[in-house]
N, C-alpha and C positions, 0 to 999 in steps of 0.2 A: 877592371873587368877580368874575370877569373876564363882561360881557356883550358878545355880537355887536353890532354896529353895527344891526342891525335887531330887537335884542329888545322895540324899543316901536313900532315901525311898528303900523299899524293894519292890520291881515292881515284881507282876508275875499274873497268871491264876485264883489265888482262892479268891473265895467271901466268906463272913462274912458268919459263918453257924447258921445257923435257925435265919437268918432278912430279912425273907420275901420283906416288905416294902420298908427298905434298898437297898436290893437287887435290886430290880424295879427300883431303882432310877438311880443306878449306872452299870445295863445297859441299861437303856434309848437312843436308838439311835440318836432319836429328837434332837430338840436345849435344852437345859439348859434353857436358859433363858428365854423362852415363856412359859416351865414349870412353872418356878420360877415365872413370870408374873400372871399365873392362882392359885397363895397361896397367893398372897398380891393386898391390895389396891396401892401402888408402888414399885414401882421397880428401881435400879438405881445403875449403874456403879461407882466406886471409884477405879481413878486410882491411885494406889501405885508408880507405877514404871514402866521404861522404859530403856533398856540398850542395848547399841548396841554395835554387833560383840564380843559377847565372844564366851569364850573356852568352847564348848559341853564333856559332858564328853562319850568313844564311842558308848556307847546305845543311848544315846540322838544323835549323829551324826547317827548312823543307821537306826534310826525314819525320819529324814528328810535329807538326804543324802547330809550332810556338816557337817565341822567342825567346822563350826563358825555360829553364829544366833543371832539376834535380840531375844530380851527376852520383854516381856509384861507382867506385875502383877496387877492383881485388884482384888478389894471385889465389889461381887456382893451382893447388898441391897435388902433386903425387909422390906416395912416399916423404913426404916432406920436401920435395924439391919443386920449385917454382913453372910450370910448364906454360902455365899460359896467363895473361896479362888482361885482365876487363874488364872493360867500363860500360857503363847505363845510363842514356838518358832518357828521363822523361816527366813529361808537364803537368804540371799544377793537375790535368785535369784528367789523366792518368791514374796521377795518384789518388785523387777522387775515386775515379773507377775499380780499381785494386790499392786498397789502403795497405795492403799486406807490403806491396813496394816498400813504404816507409820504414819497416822492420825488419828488413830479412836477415840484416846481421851477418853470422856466418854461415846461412843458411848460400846456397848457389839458387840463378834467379832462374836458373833452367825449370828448379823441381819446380818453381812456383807453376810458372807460364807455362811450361810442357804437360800438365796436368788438364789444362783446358783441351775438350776437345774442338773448340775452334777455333783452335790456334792457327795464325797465319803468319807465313813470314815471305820477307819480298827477297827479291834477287838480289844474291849477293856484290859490296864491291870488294876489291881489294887493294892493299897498298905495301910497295914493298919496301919496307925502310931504309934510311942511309946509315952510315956510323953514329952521324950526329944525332941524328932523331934517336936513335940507341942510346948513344950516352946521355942525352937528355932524359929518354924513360928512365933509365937504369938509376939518375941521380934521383929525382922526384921519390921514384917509386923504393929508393933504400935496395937497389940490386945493385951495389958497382960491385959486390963479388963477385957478379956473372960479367962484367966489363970484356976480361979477356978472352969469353966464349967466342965474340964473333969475332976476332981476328984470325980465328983459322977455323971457325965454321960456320955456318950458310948465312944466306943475307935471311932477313927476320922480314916475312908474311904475317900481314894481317886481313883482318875483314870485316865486314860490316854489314848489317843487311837490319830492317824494321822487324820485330816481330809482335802481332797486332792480336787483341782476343775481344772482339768487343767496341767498346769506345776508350781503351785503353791502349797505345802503342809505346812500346821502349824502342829505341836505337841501341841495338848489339854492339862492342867492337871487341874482336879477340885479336888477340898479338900471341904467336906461336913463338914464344921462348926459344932458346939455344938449345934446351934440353927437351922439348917437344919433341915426345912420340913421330911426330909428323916428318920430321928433318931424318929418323933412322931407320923405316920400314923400308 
């Protein structure tokens, strides 16, 4: 059984207390990356990975009502430096719904889904990582040159929330990098 990079994060309600800045970020209902757009002179998708039909673990089947999903990972670039880390799931019947999912390549999956206007997305969670869970991403995902970022700076915020257009829903999760805009406003 193949698991997401964030099937053991600690998911729940509570945000990071007193990071204003932070905070703002991570509930930004918006697109992500037209955010992300407005802090760099480029911008630019890196797709990690692509994996089809695994095994959800049941919260992640809860979120998108299957037990099985196509997974999608990429680093979103600024300036060529990695800011934020993420993944997409969603099912067989999803992809039915928007076949465009299956292609997006190094397109970002904001432009797709934010172009619908009825788009809906649910209330966010969030999770704040440990070292471990960092150096686990950081391995997988080919960042151990950002390793030494978090030894002297912040704990690493992420989030998650369904965003629904239809009879199609993906499952969001973004992970705010070391280098994230979000960590220096």
């Amino acid at each position: 059984m193949t698991n997401t990079a964030d099937h053991d994060w600690h998911w729940g309600p509570e945000l990071p207390r007193s990071r204003m800045p932070l905070c703002n970020w991570l509930q930004d209902t918006g697109s992500l990356t037209e955010r992300l757009r407005r802090h760099c002179r480029q911008f630019r998708v890196q797709l990690q990975s692509t994996t089809a039909e695994i095994t959800l673990t049941p919260t992640q089947a809860a979120w998108i009502g299957a037990d099985r999903a196509f997974c999608r990972e990429v680093l979103l670039l600024c300036d060529e430096q990695p800011r934020v880390y993420a993944s997409s799931l969603y099912s067989p019947s999803s992809l039915h719904a928007i076949p465009a999912l299956g292609g997006l390549g190094q397109r970002a999956l904001g432009e797709l889904l934010f172009e619908d206007p009825q788009l809906l997305r649910s209330d966010f969670e969030f999770a704040c990582l440990t070292e471990a869970q960092w150096r686990q991403l950081s391995r997988m995902q080919g960042m151990t040159q950002h390793l030494d970022q978090l030894a002297n700076g912040p704990s690493l915020w992420a989030r998650r929330s369904l965003l629904a257009t239809g009879q199609a829903g993906v499952l969001v999760t973004e992970l705010f990098l070391p280098a994230a805009q979000a960590y220096r406003e």
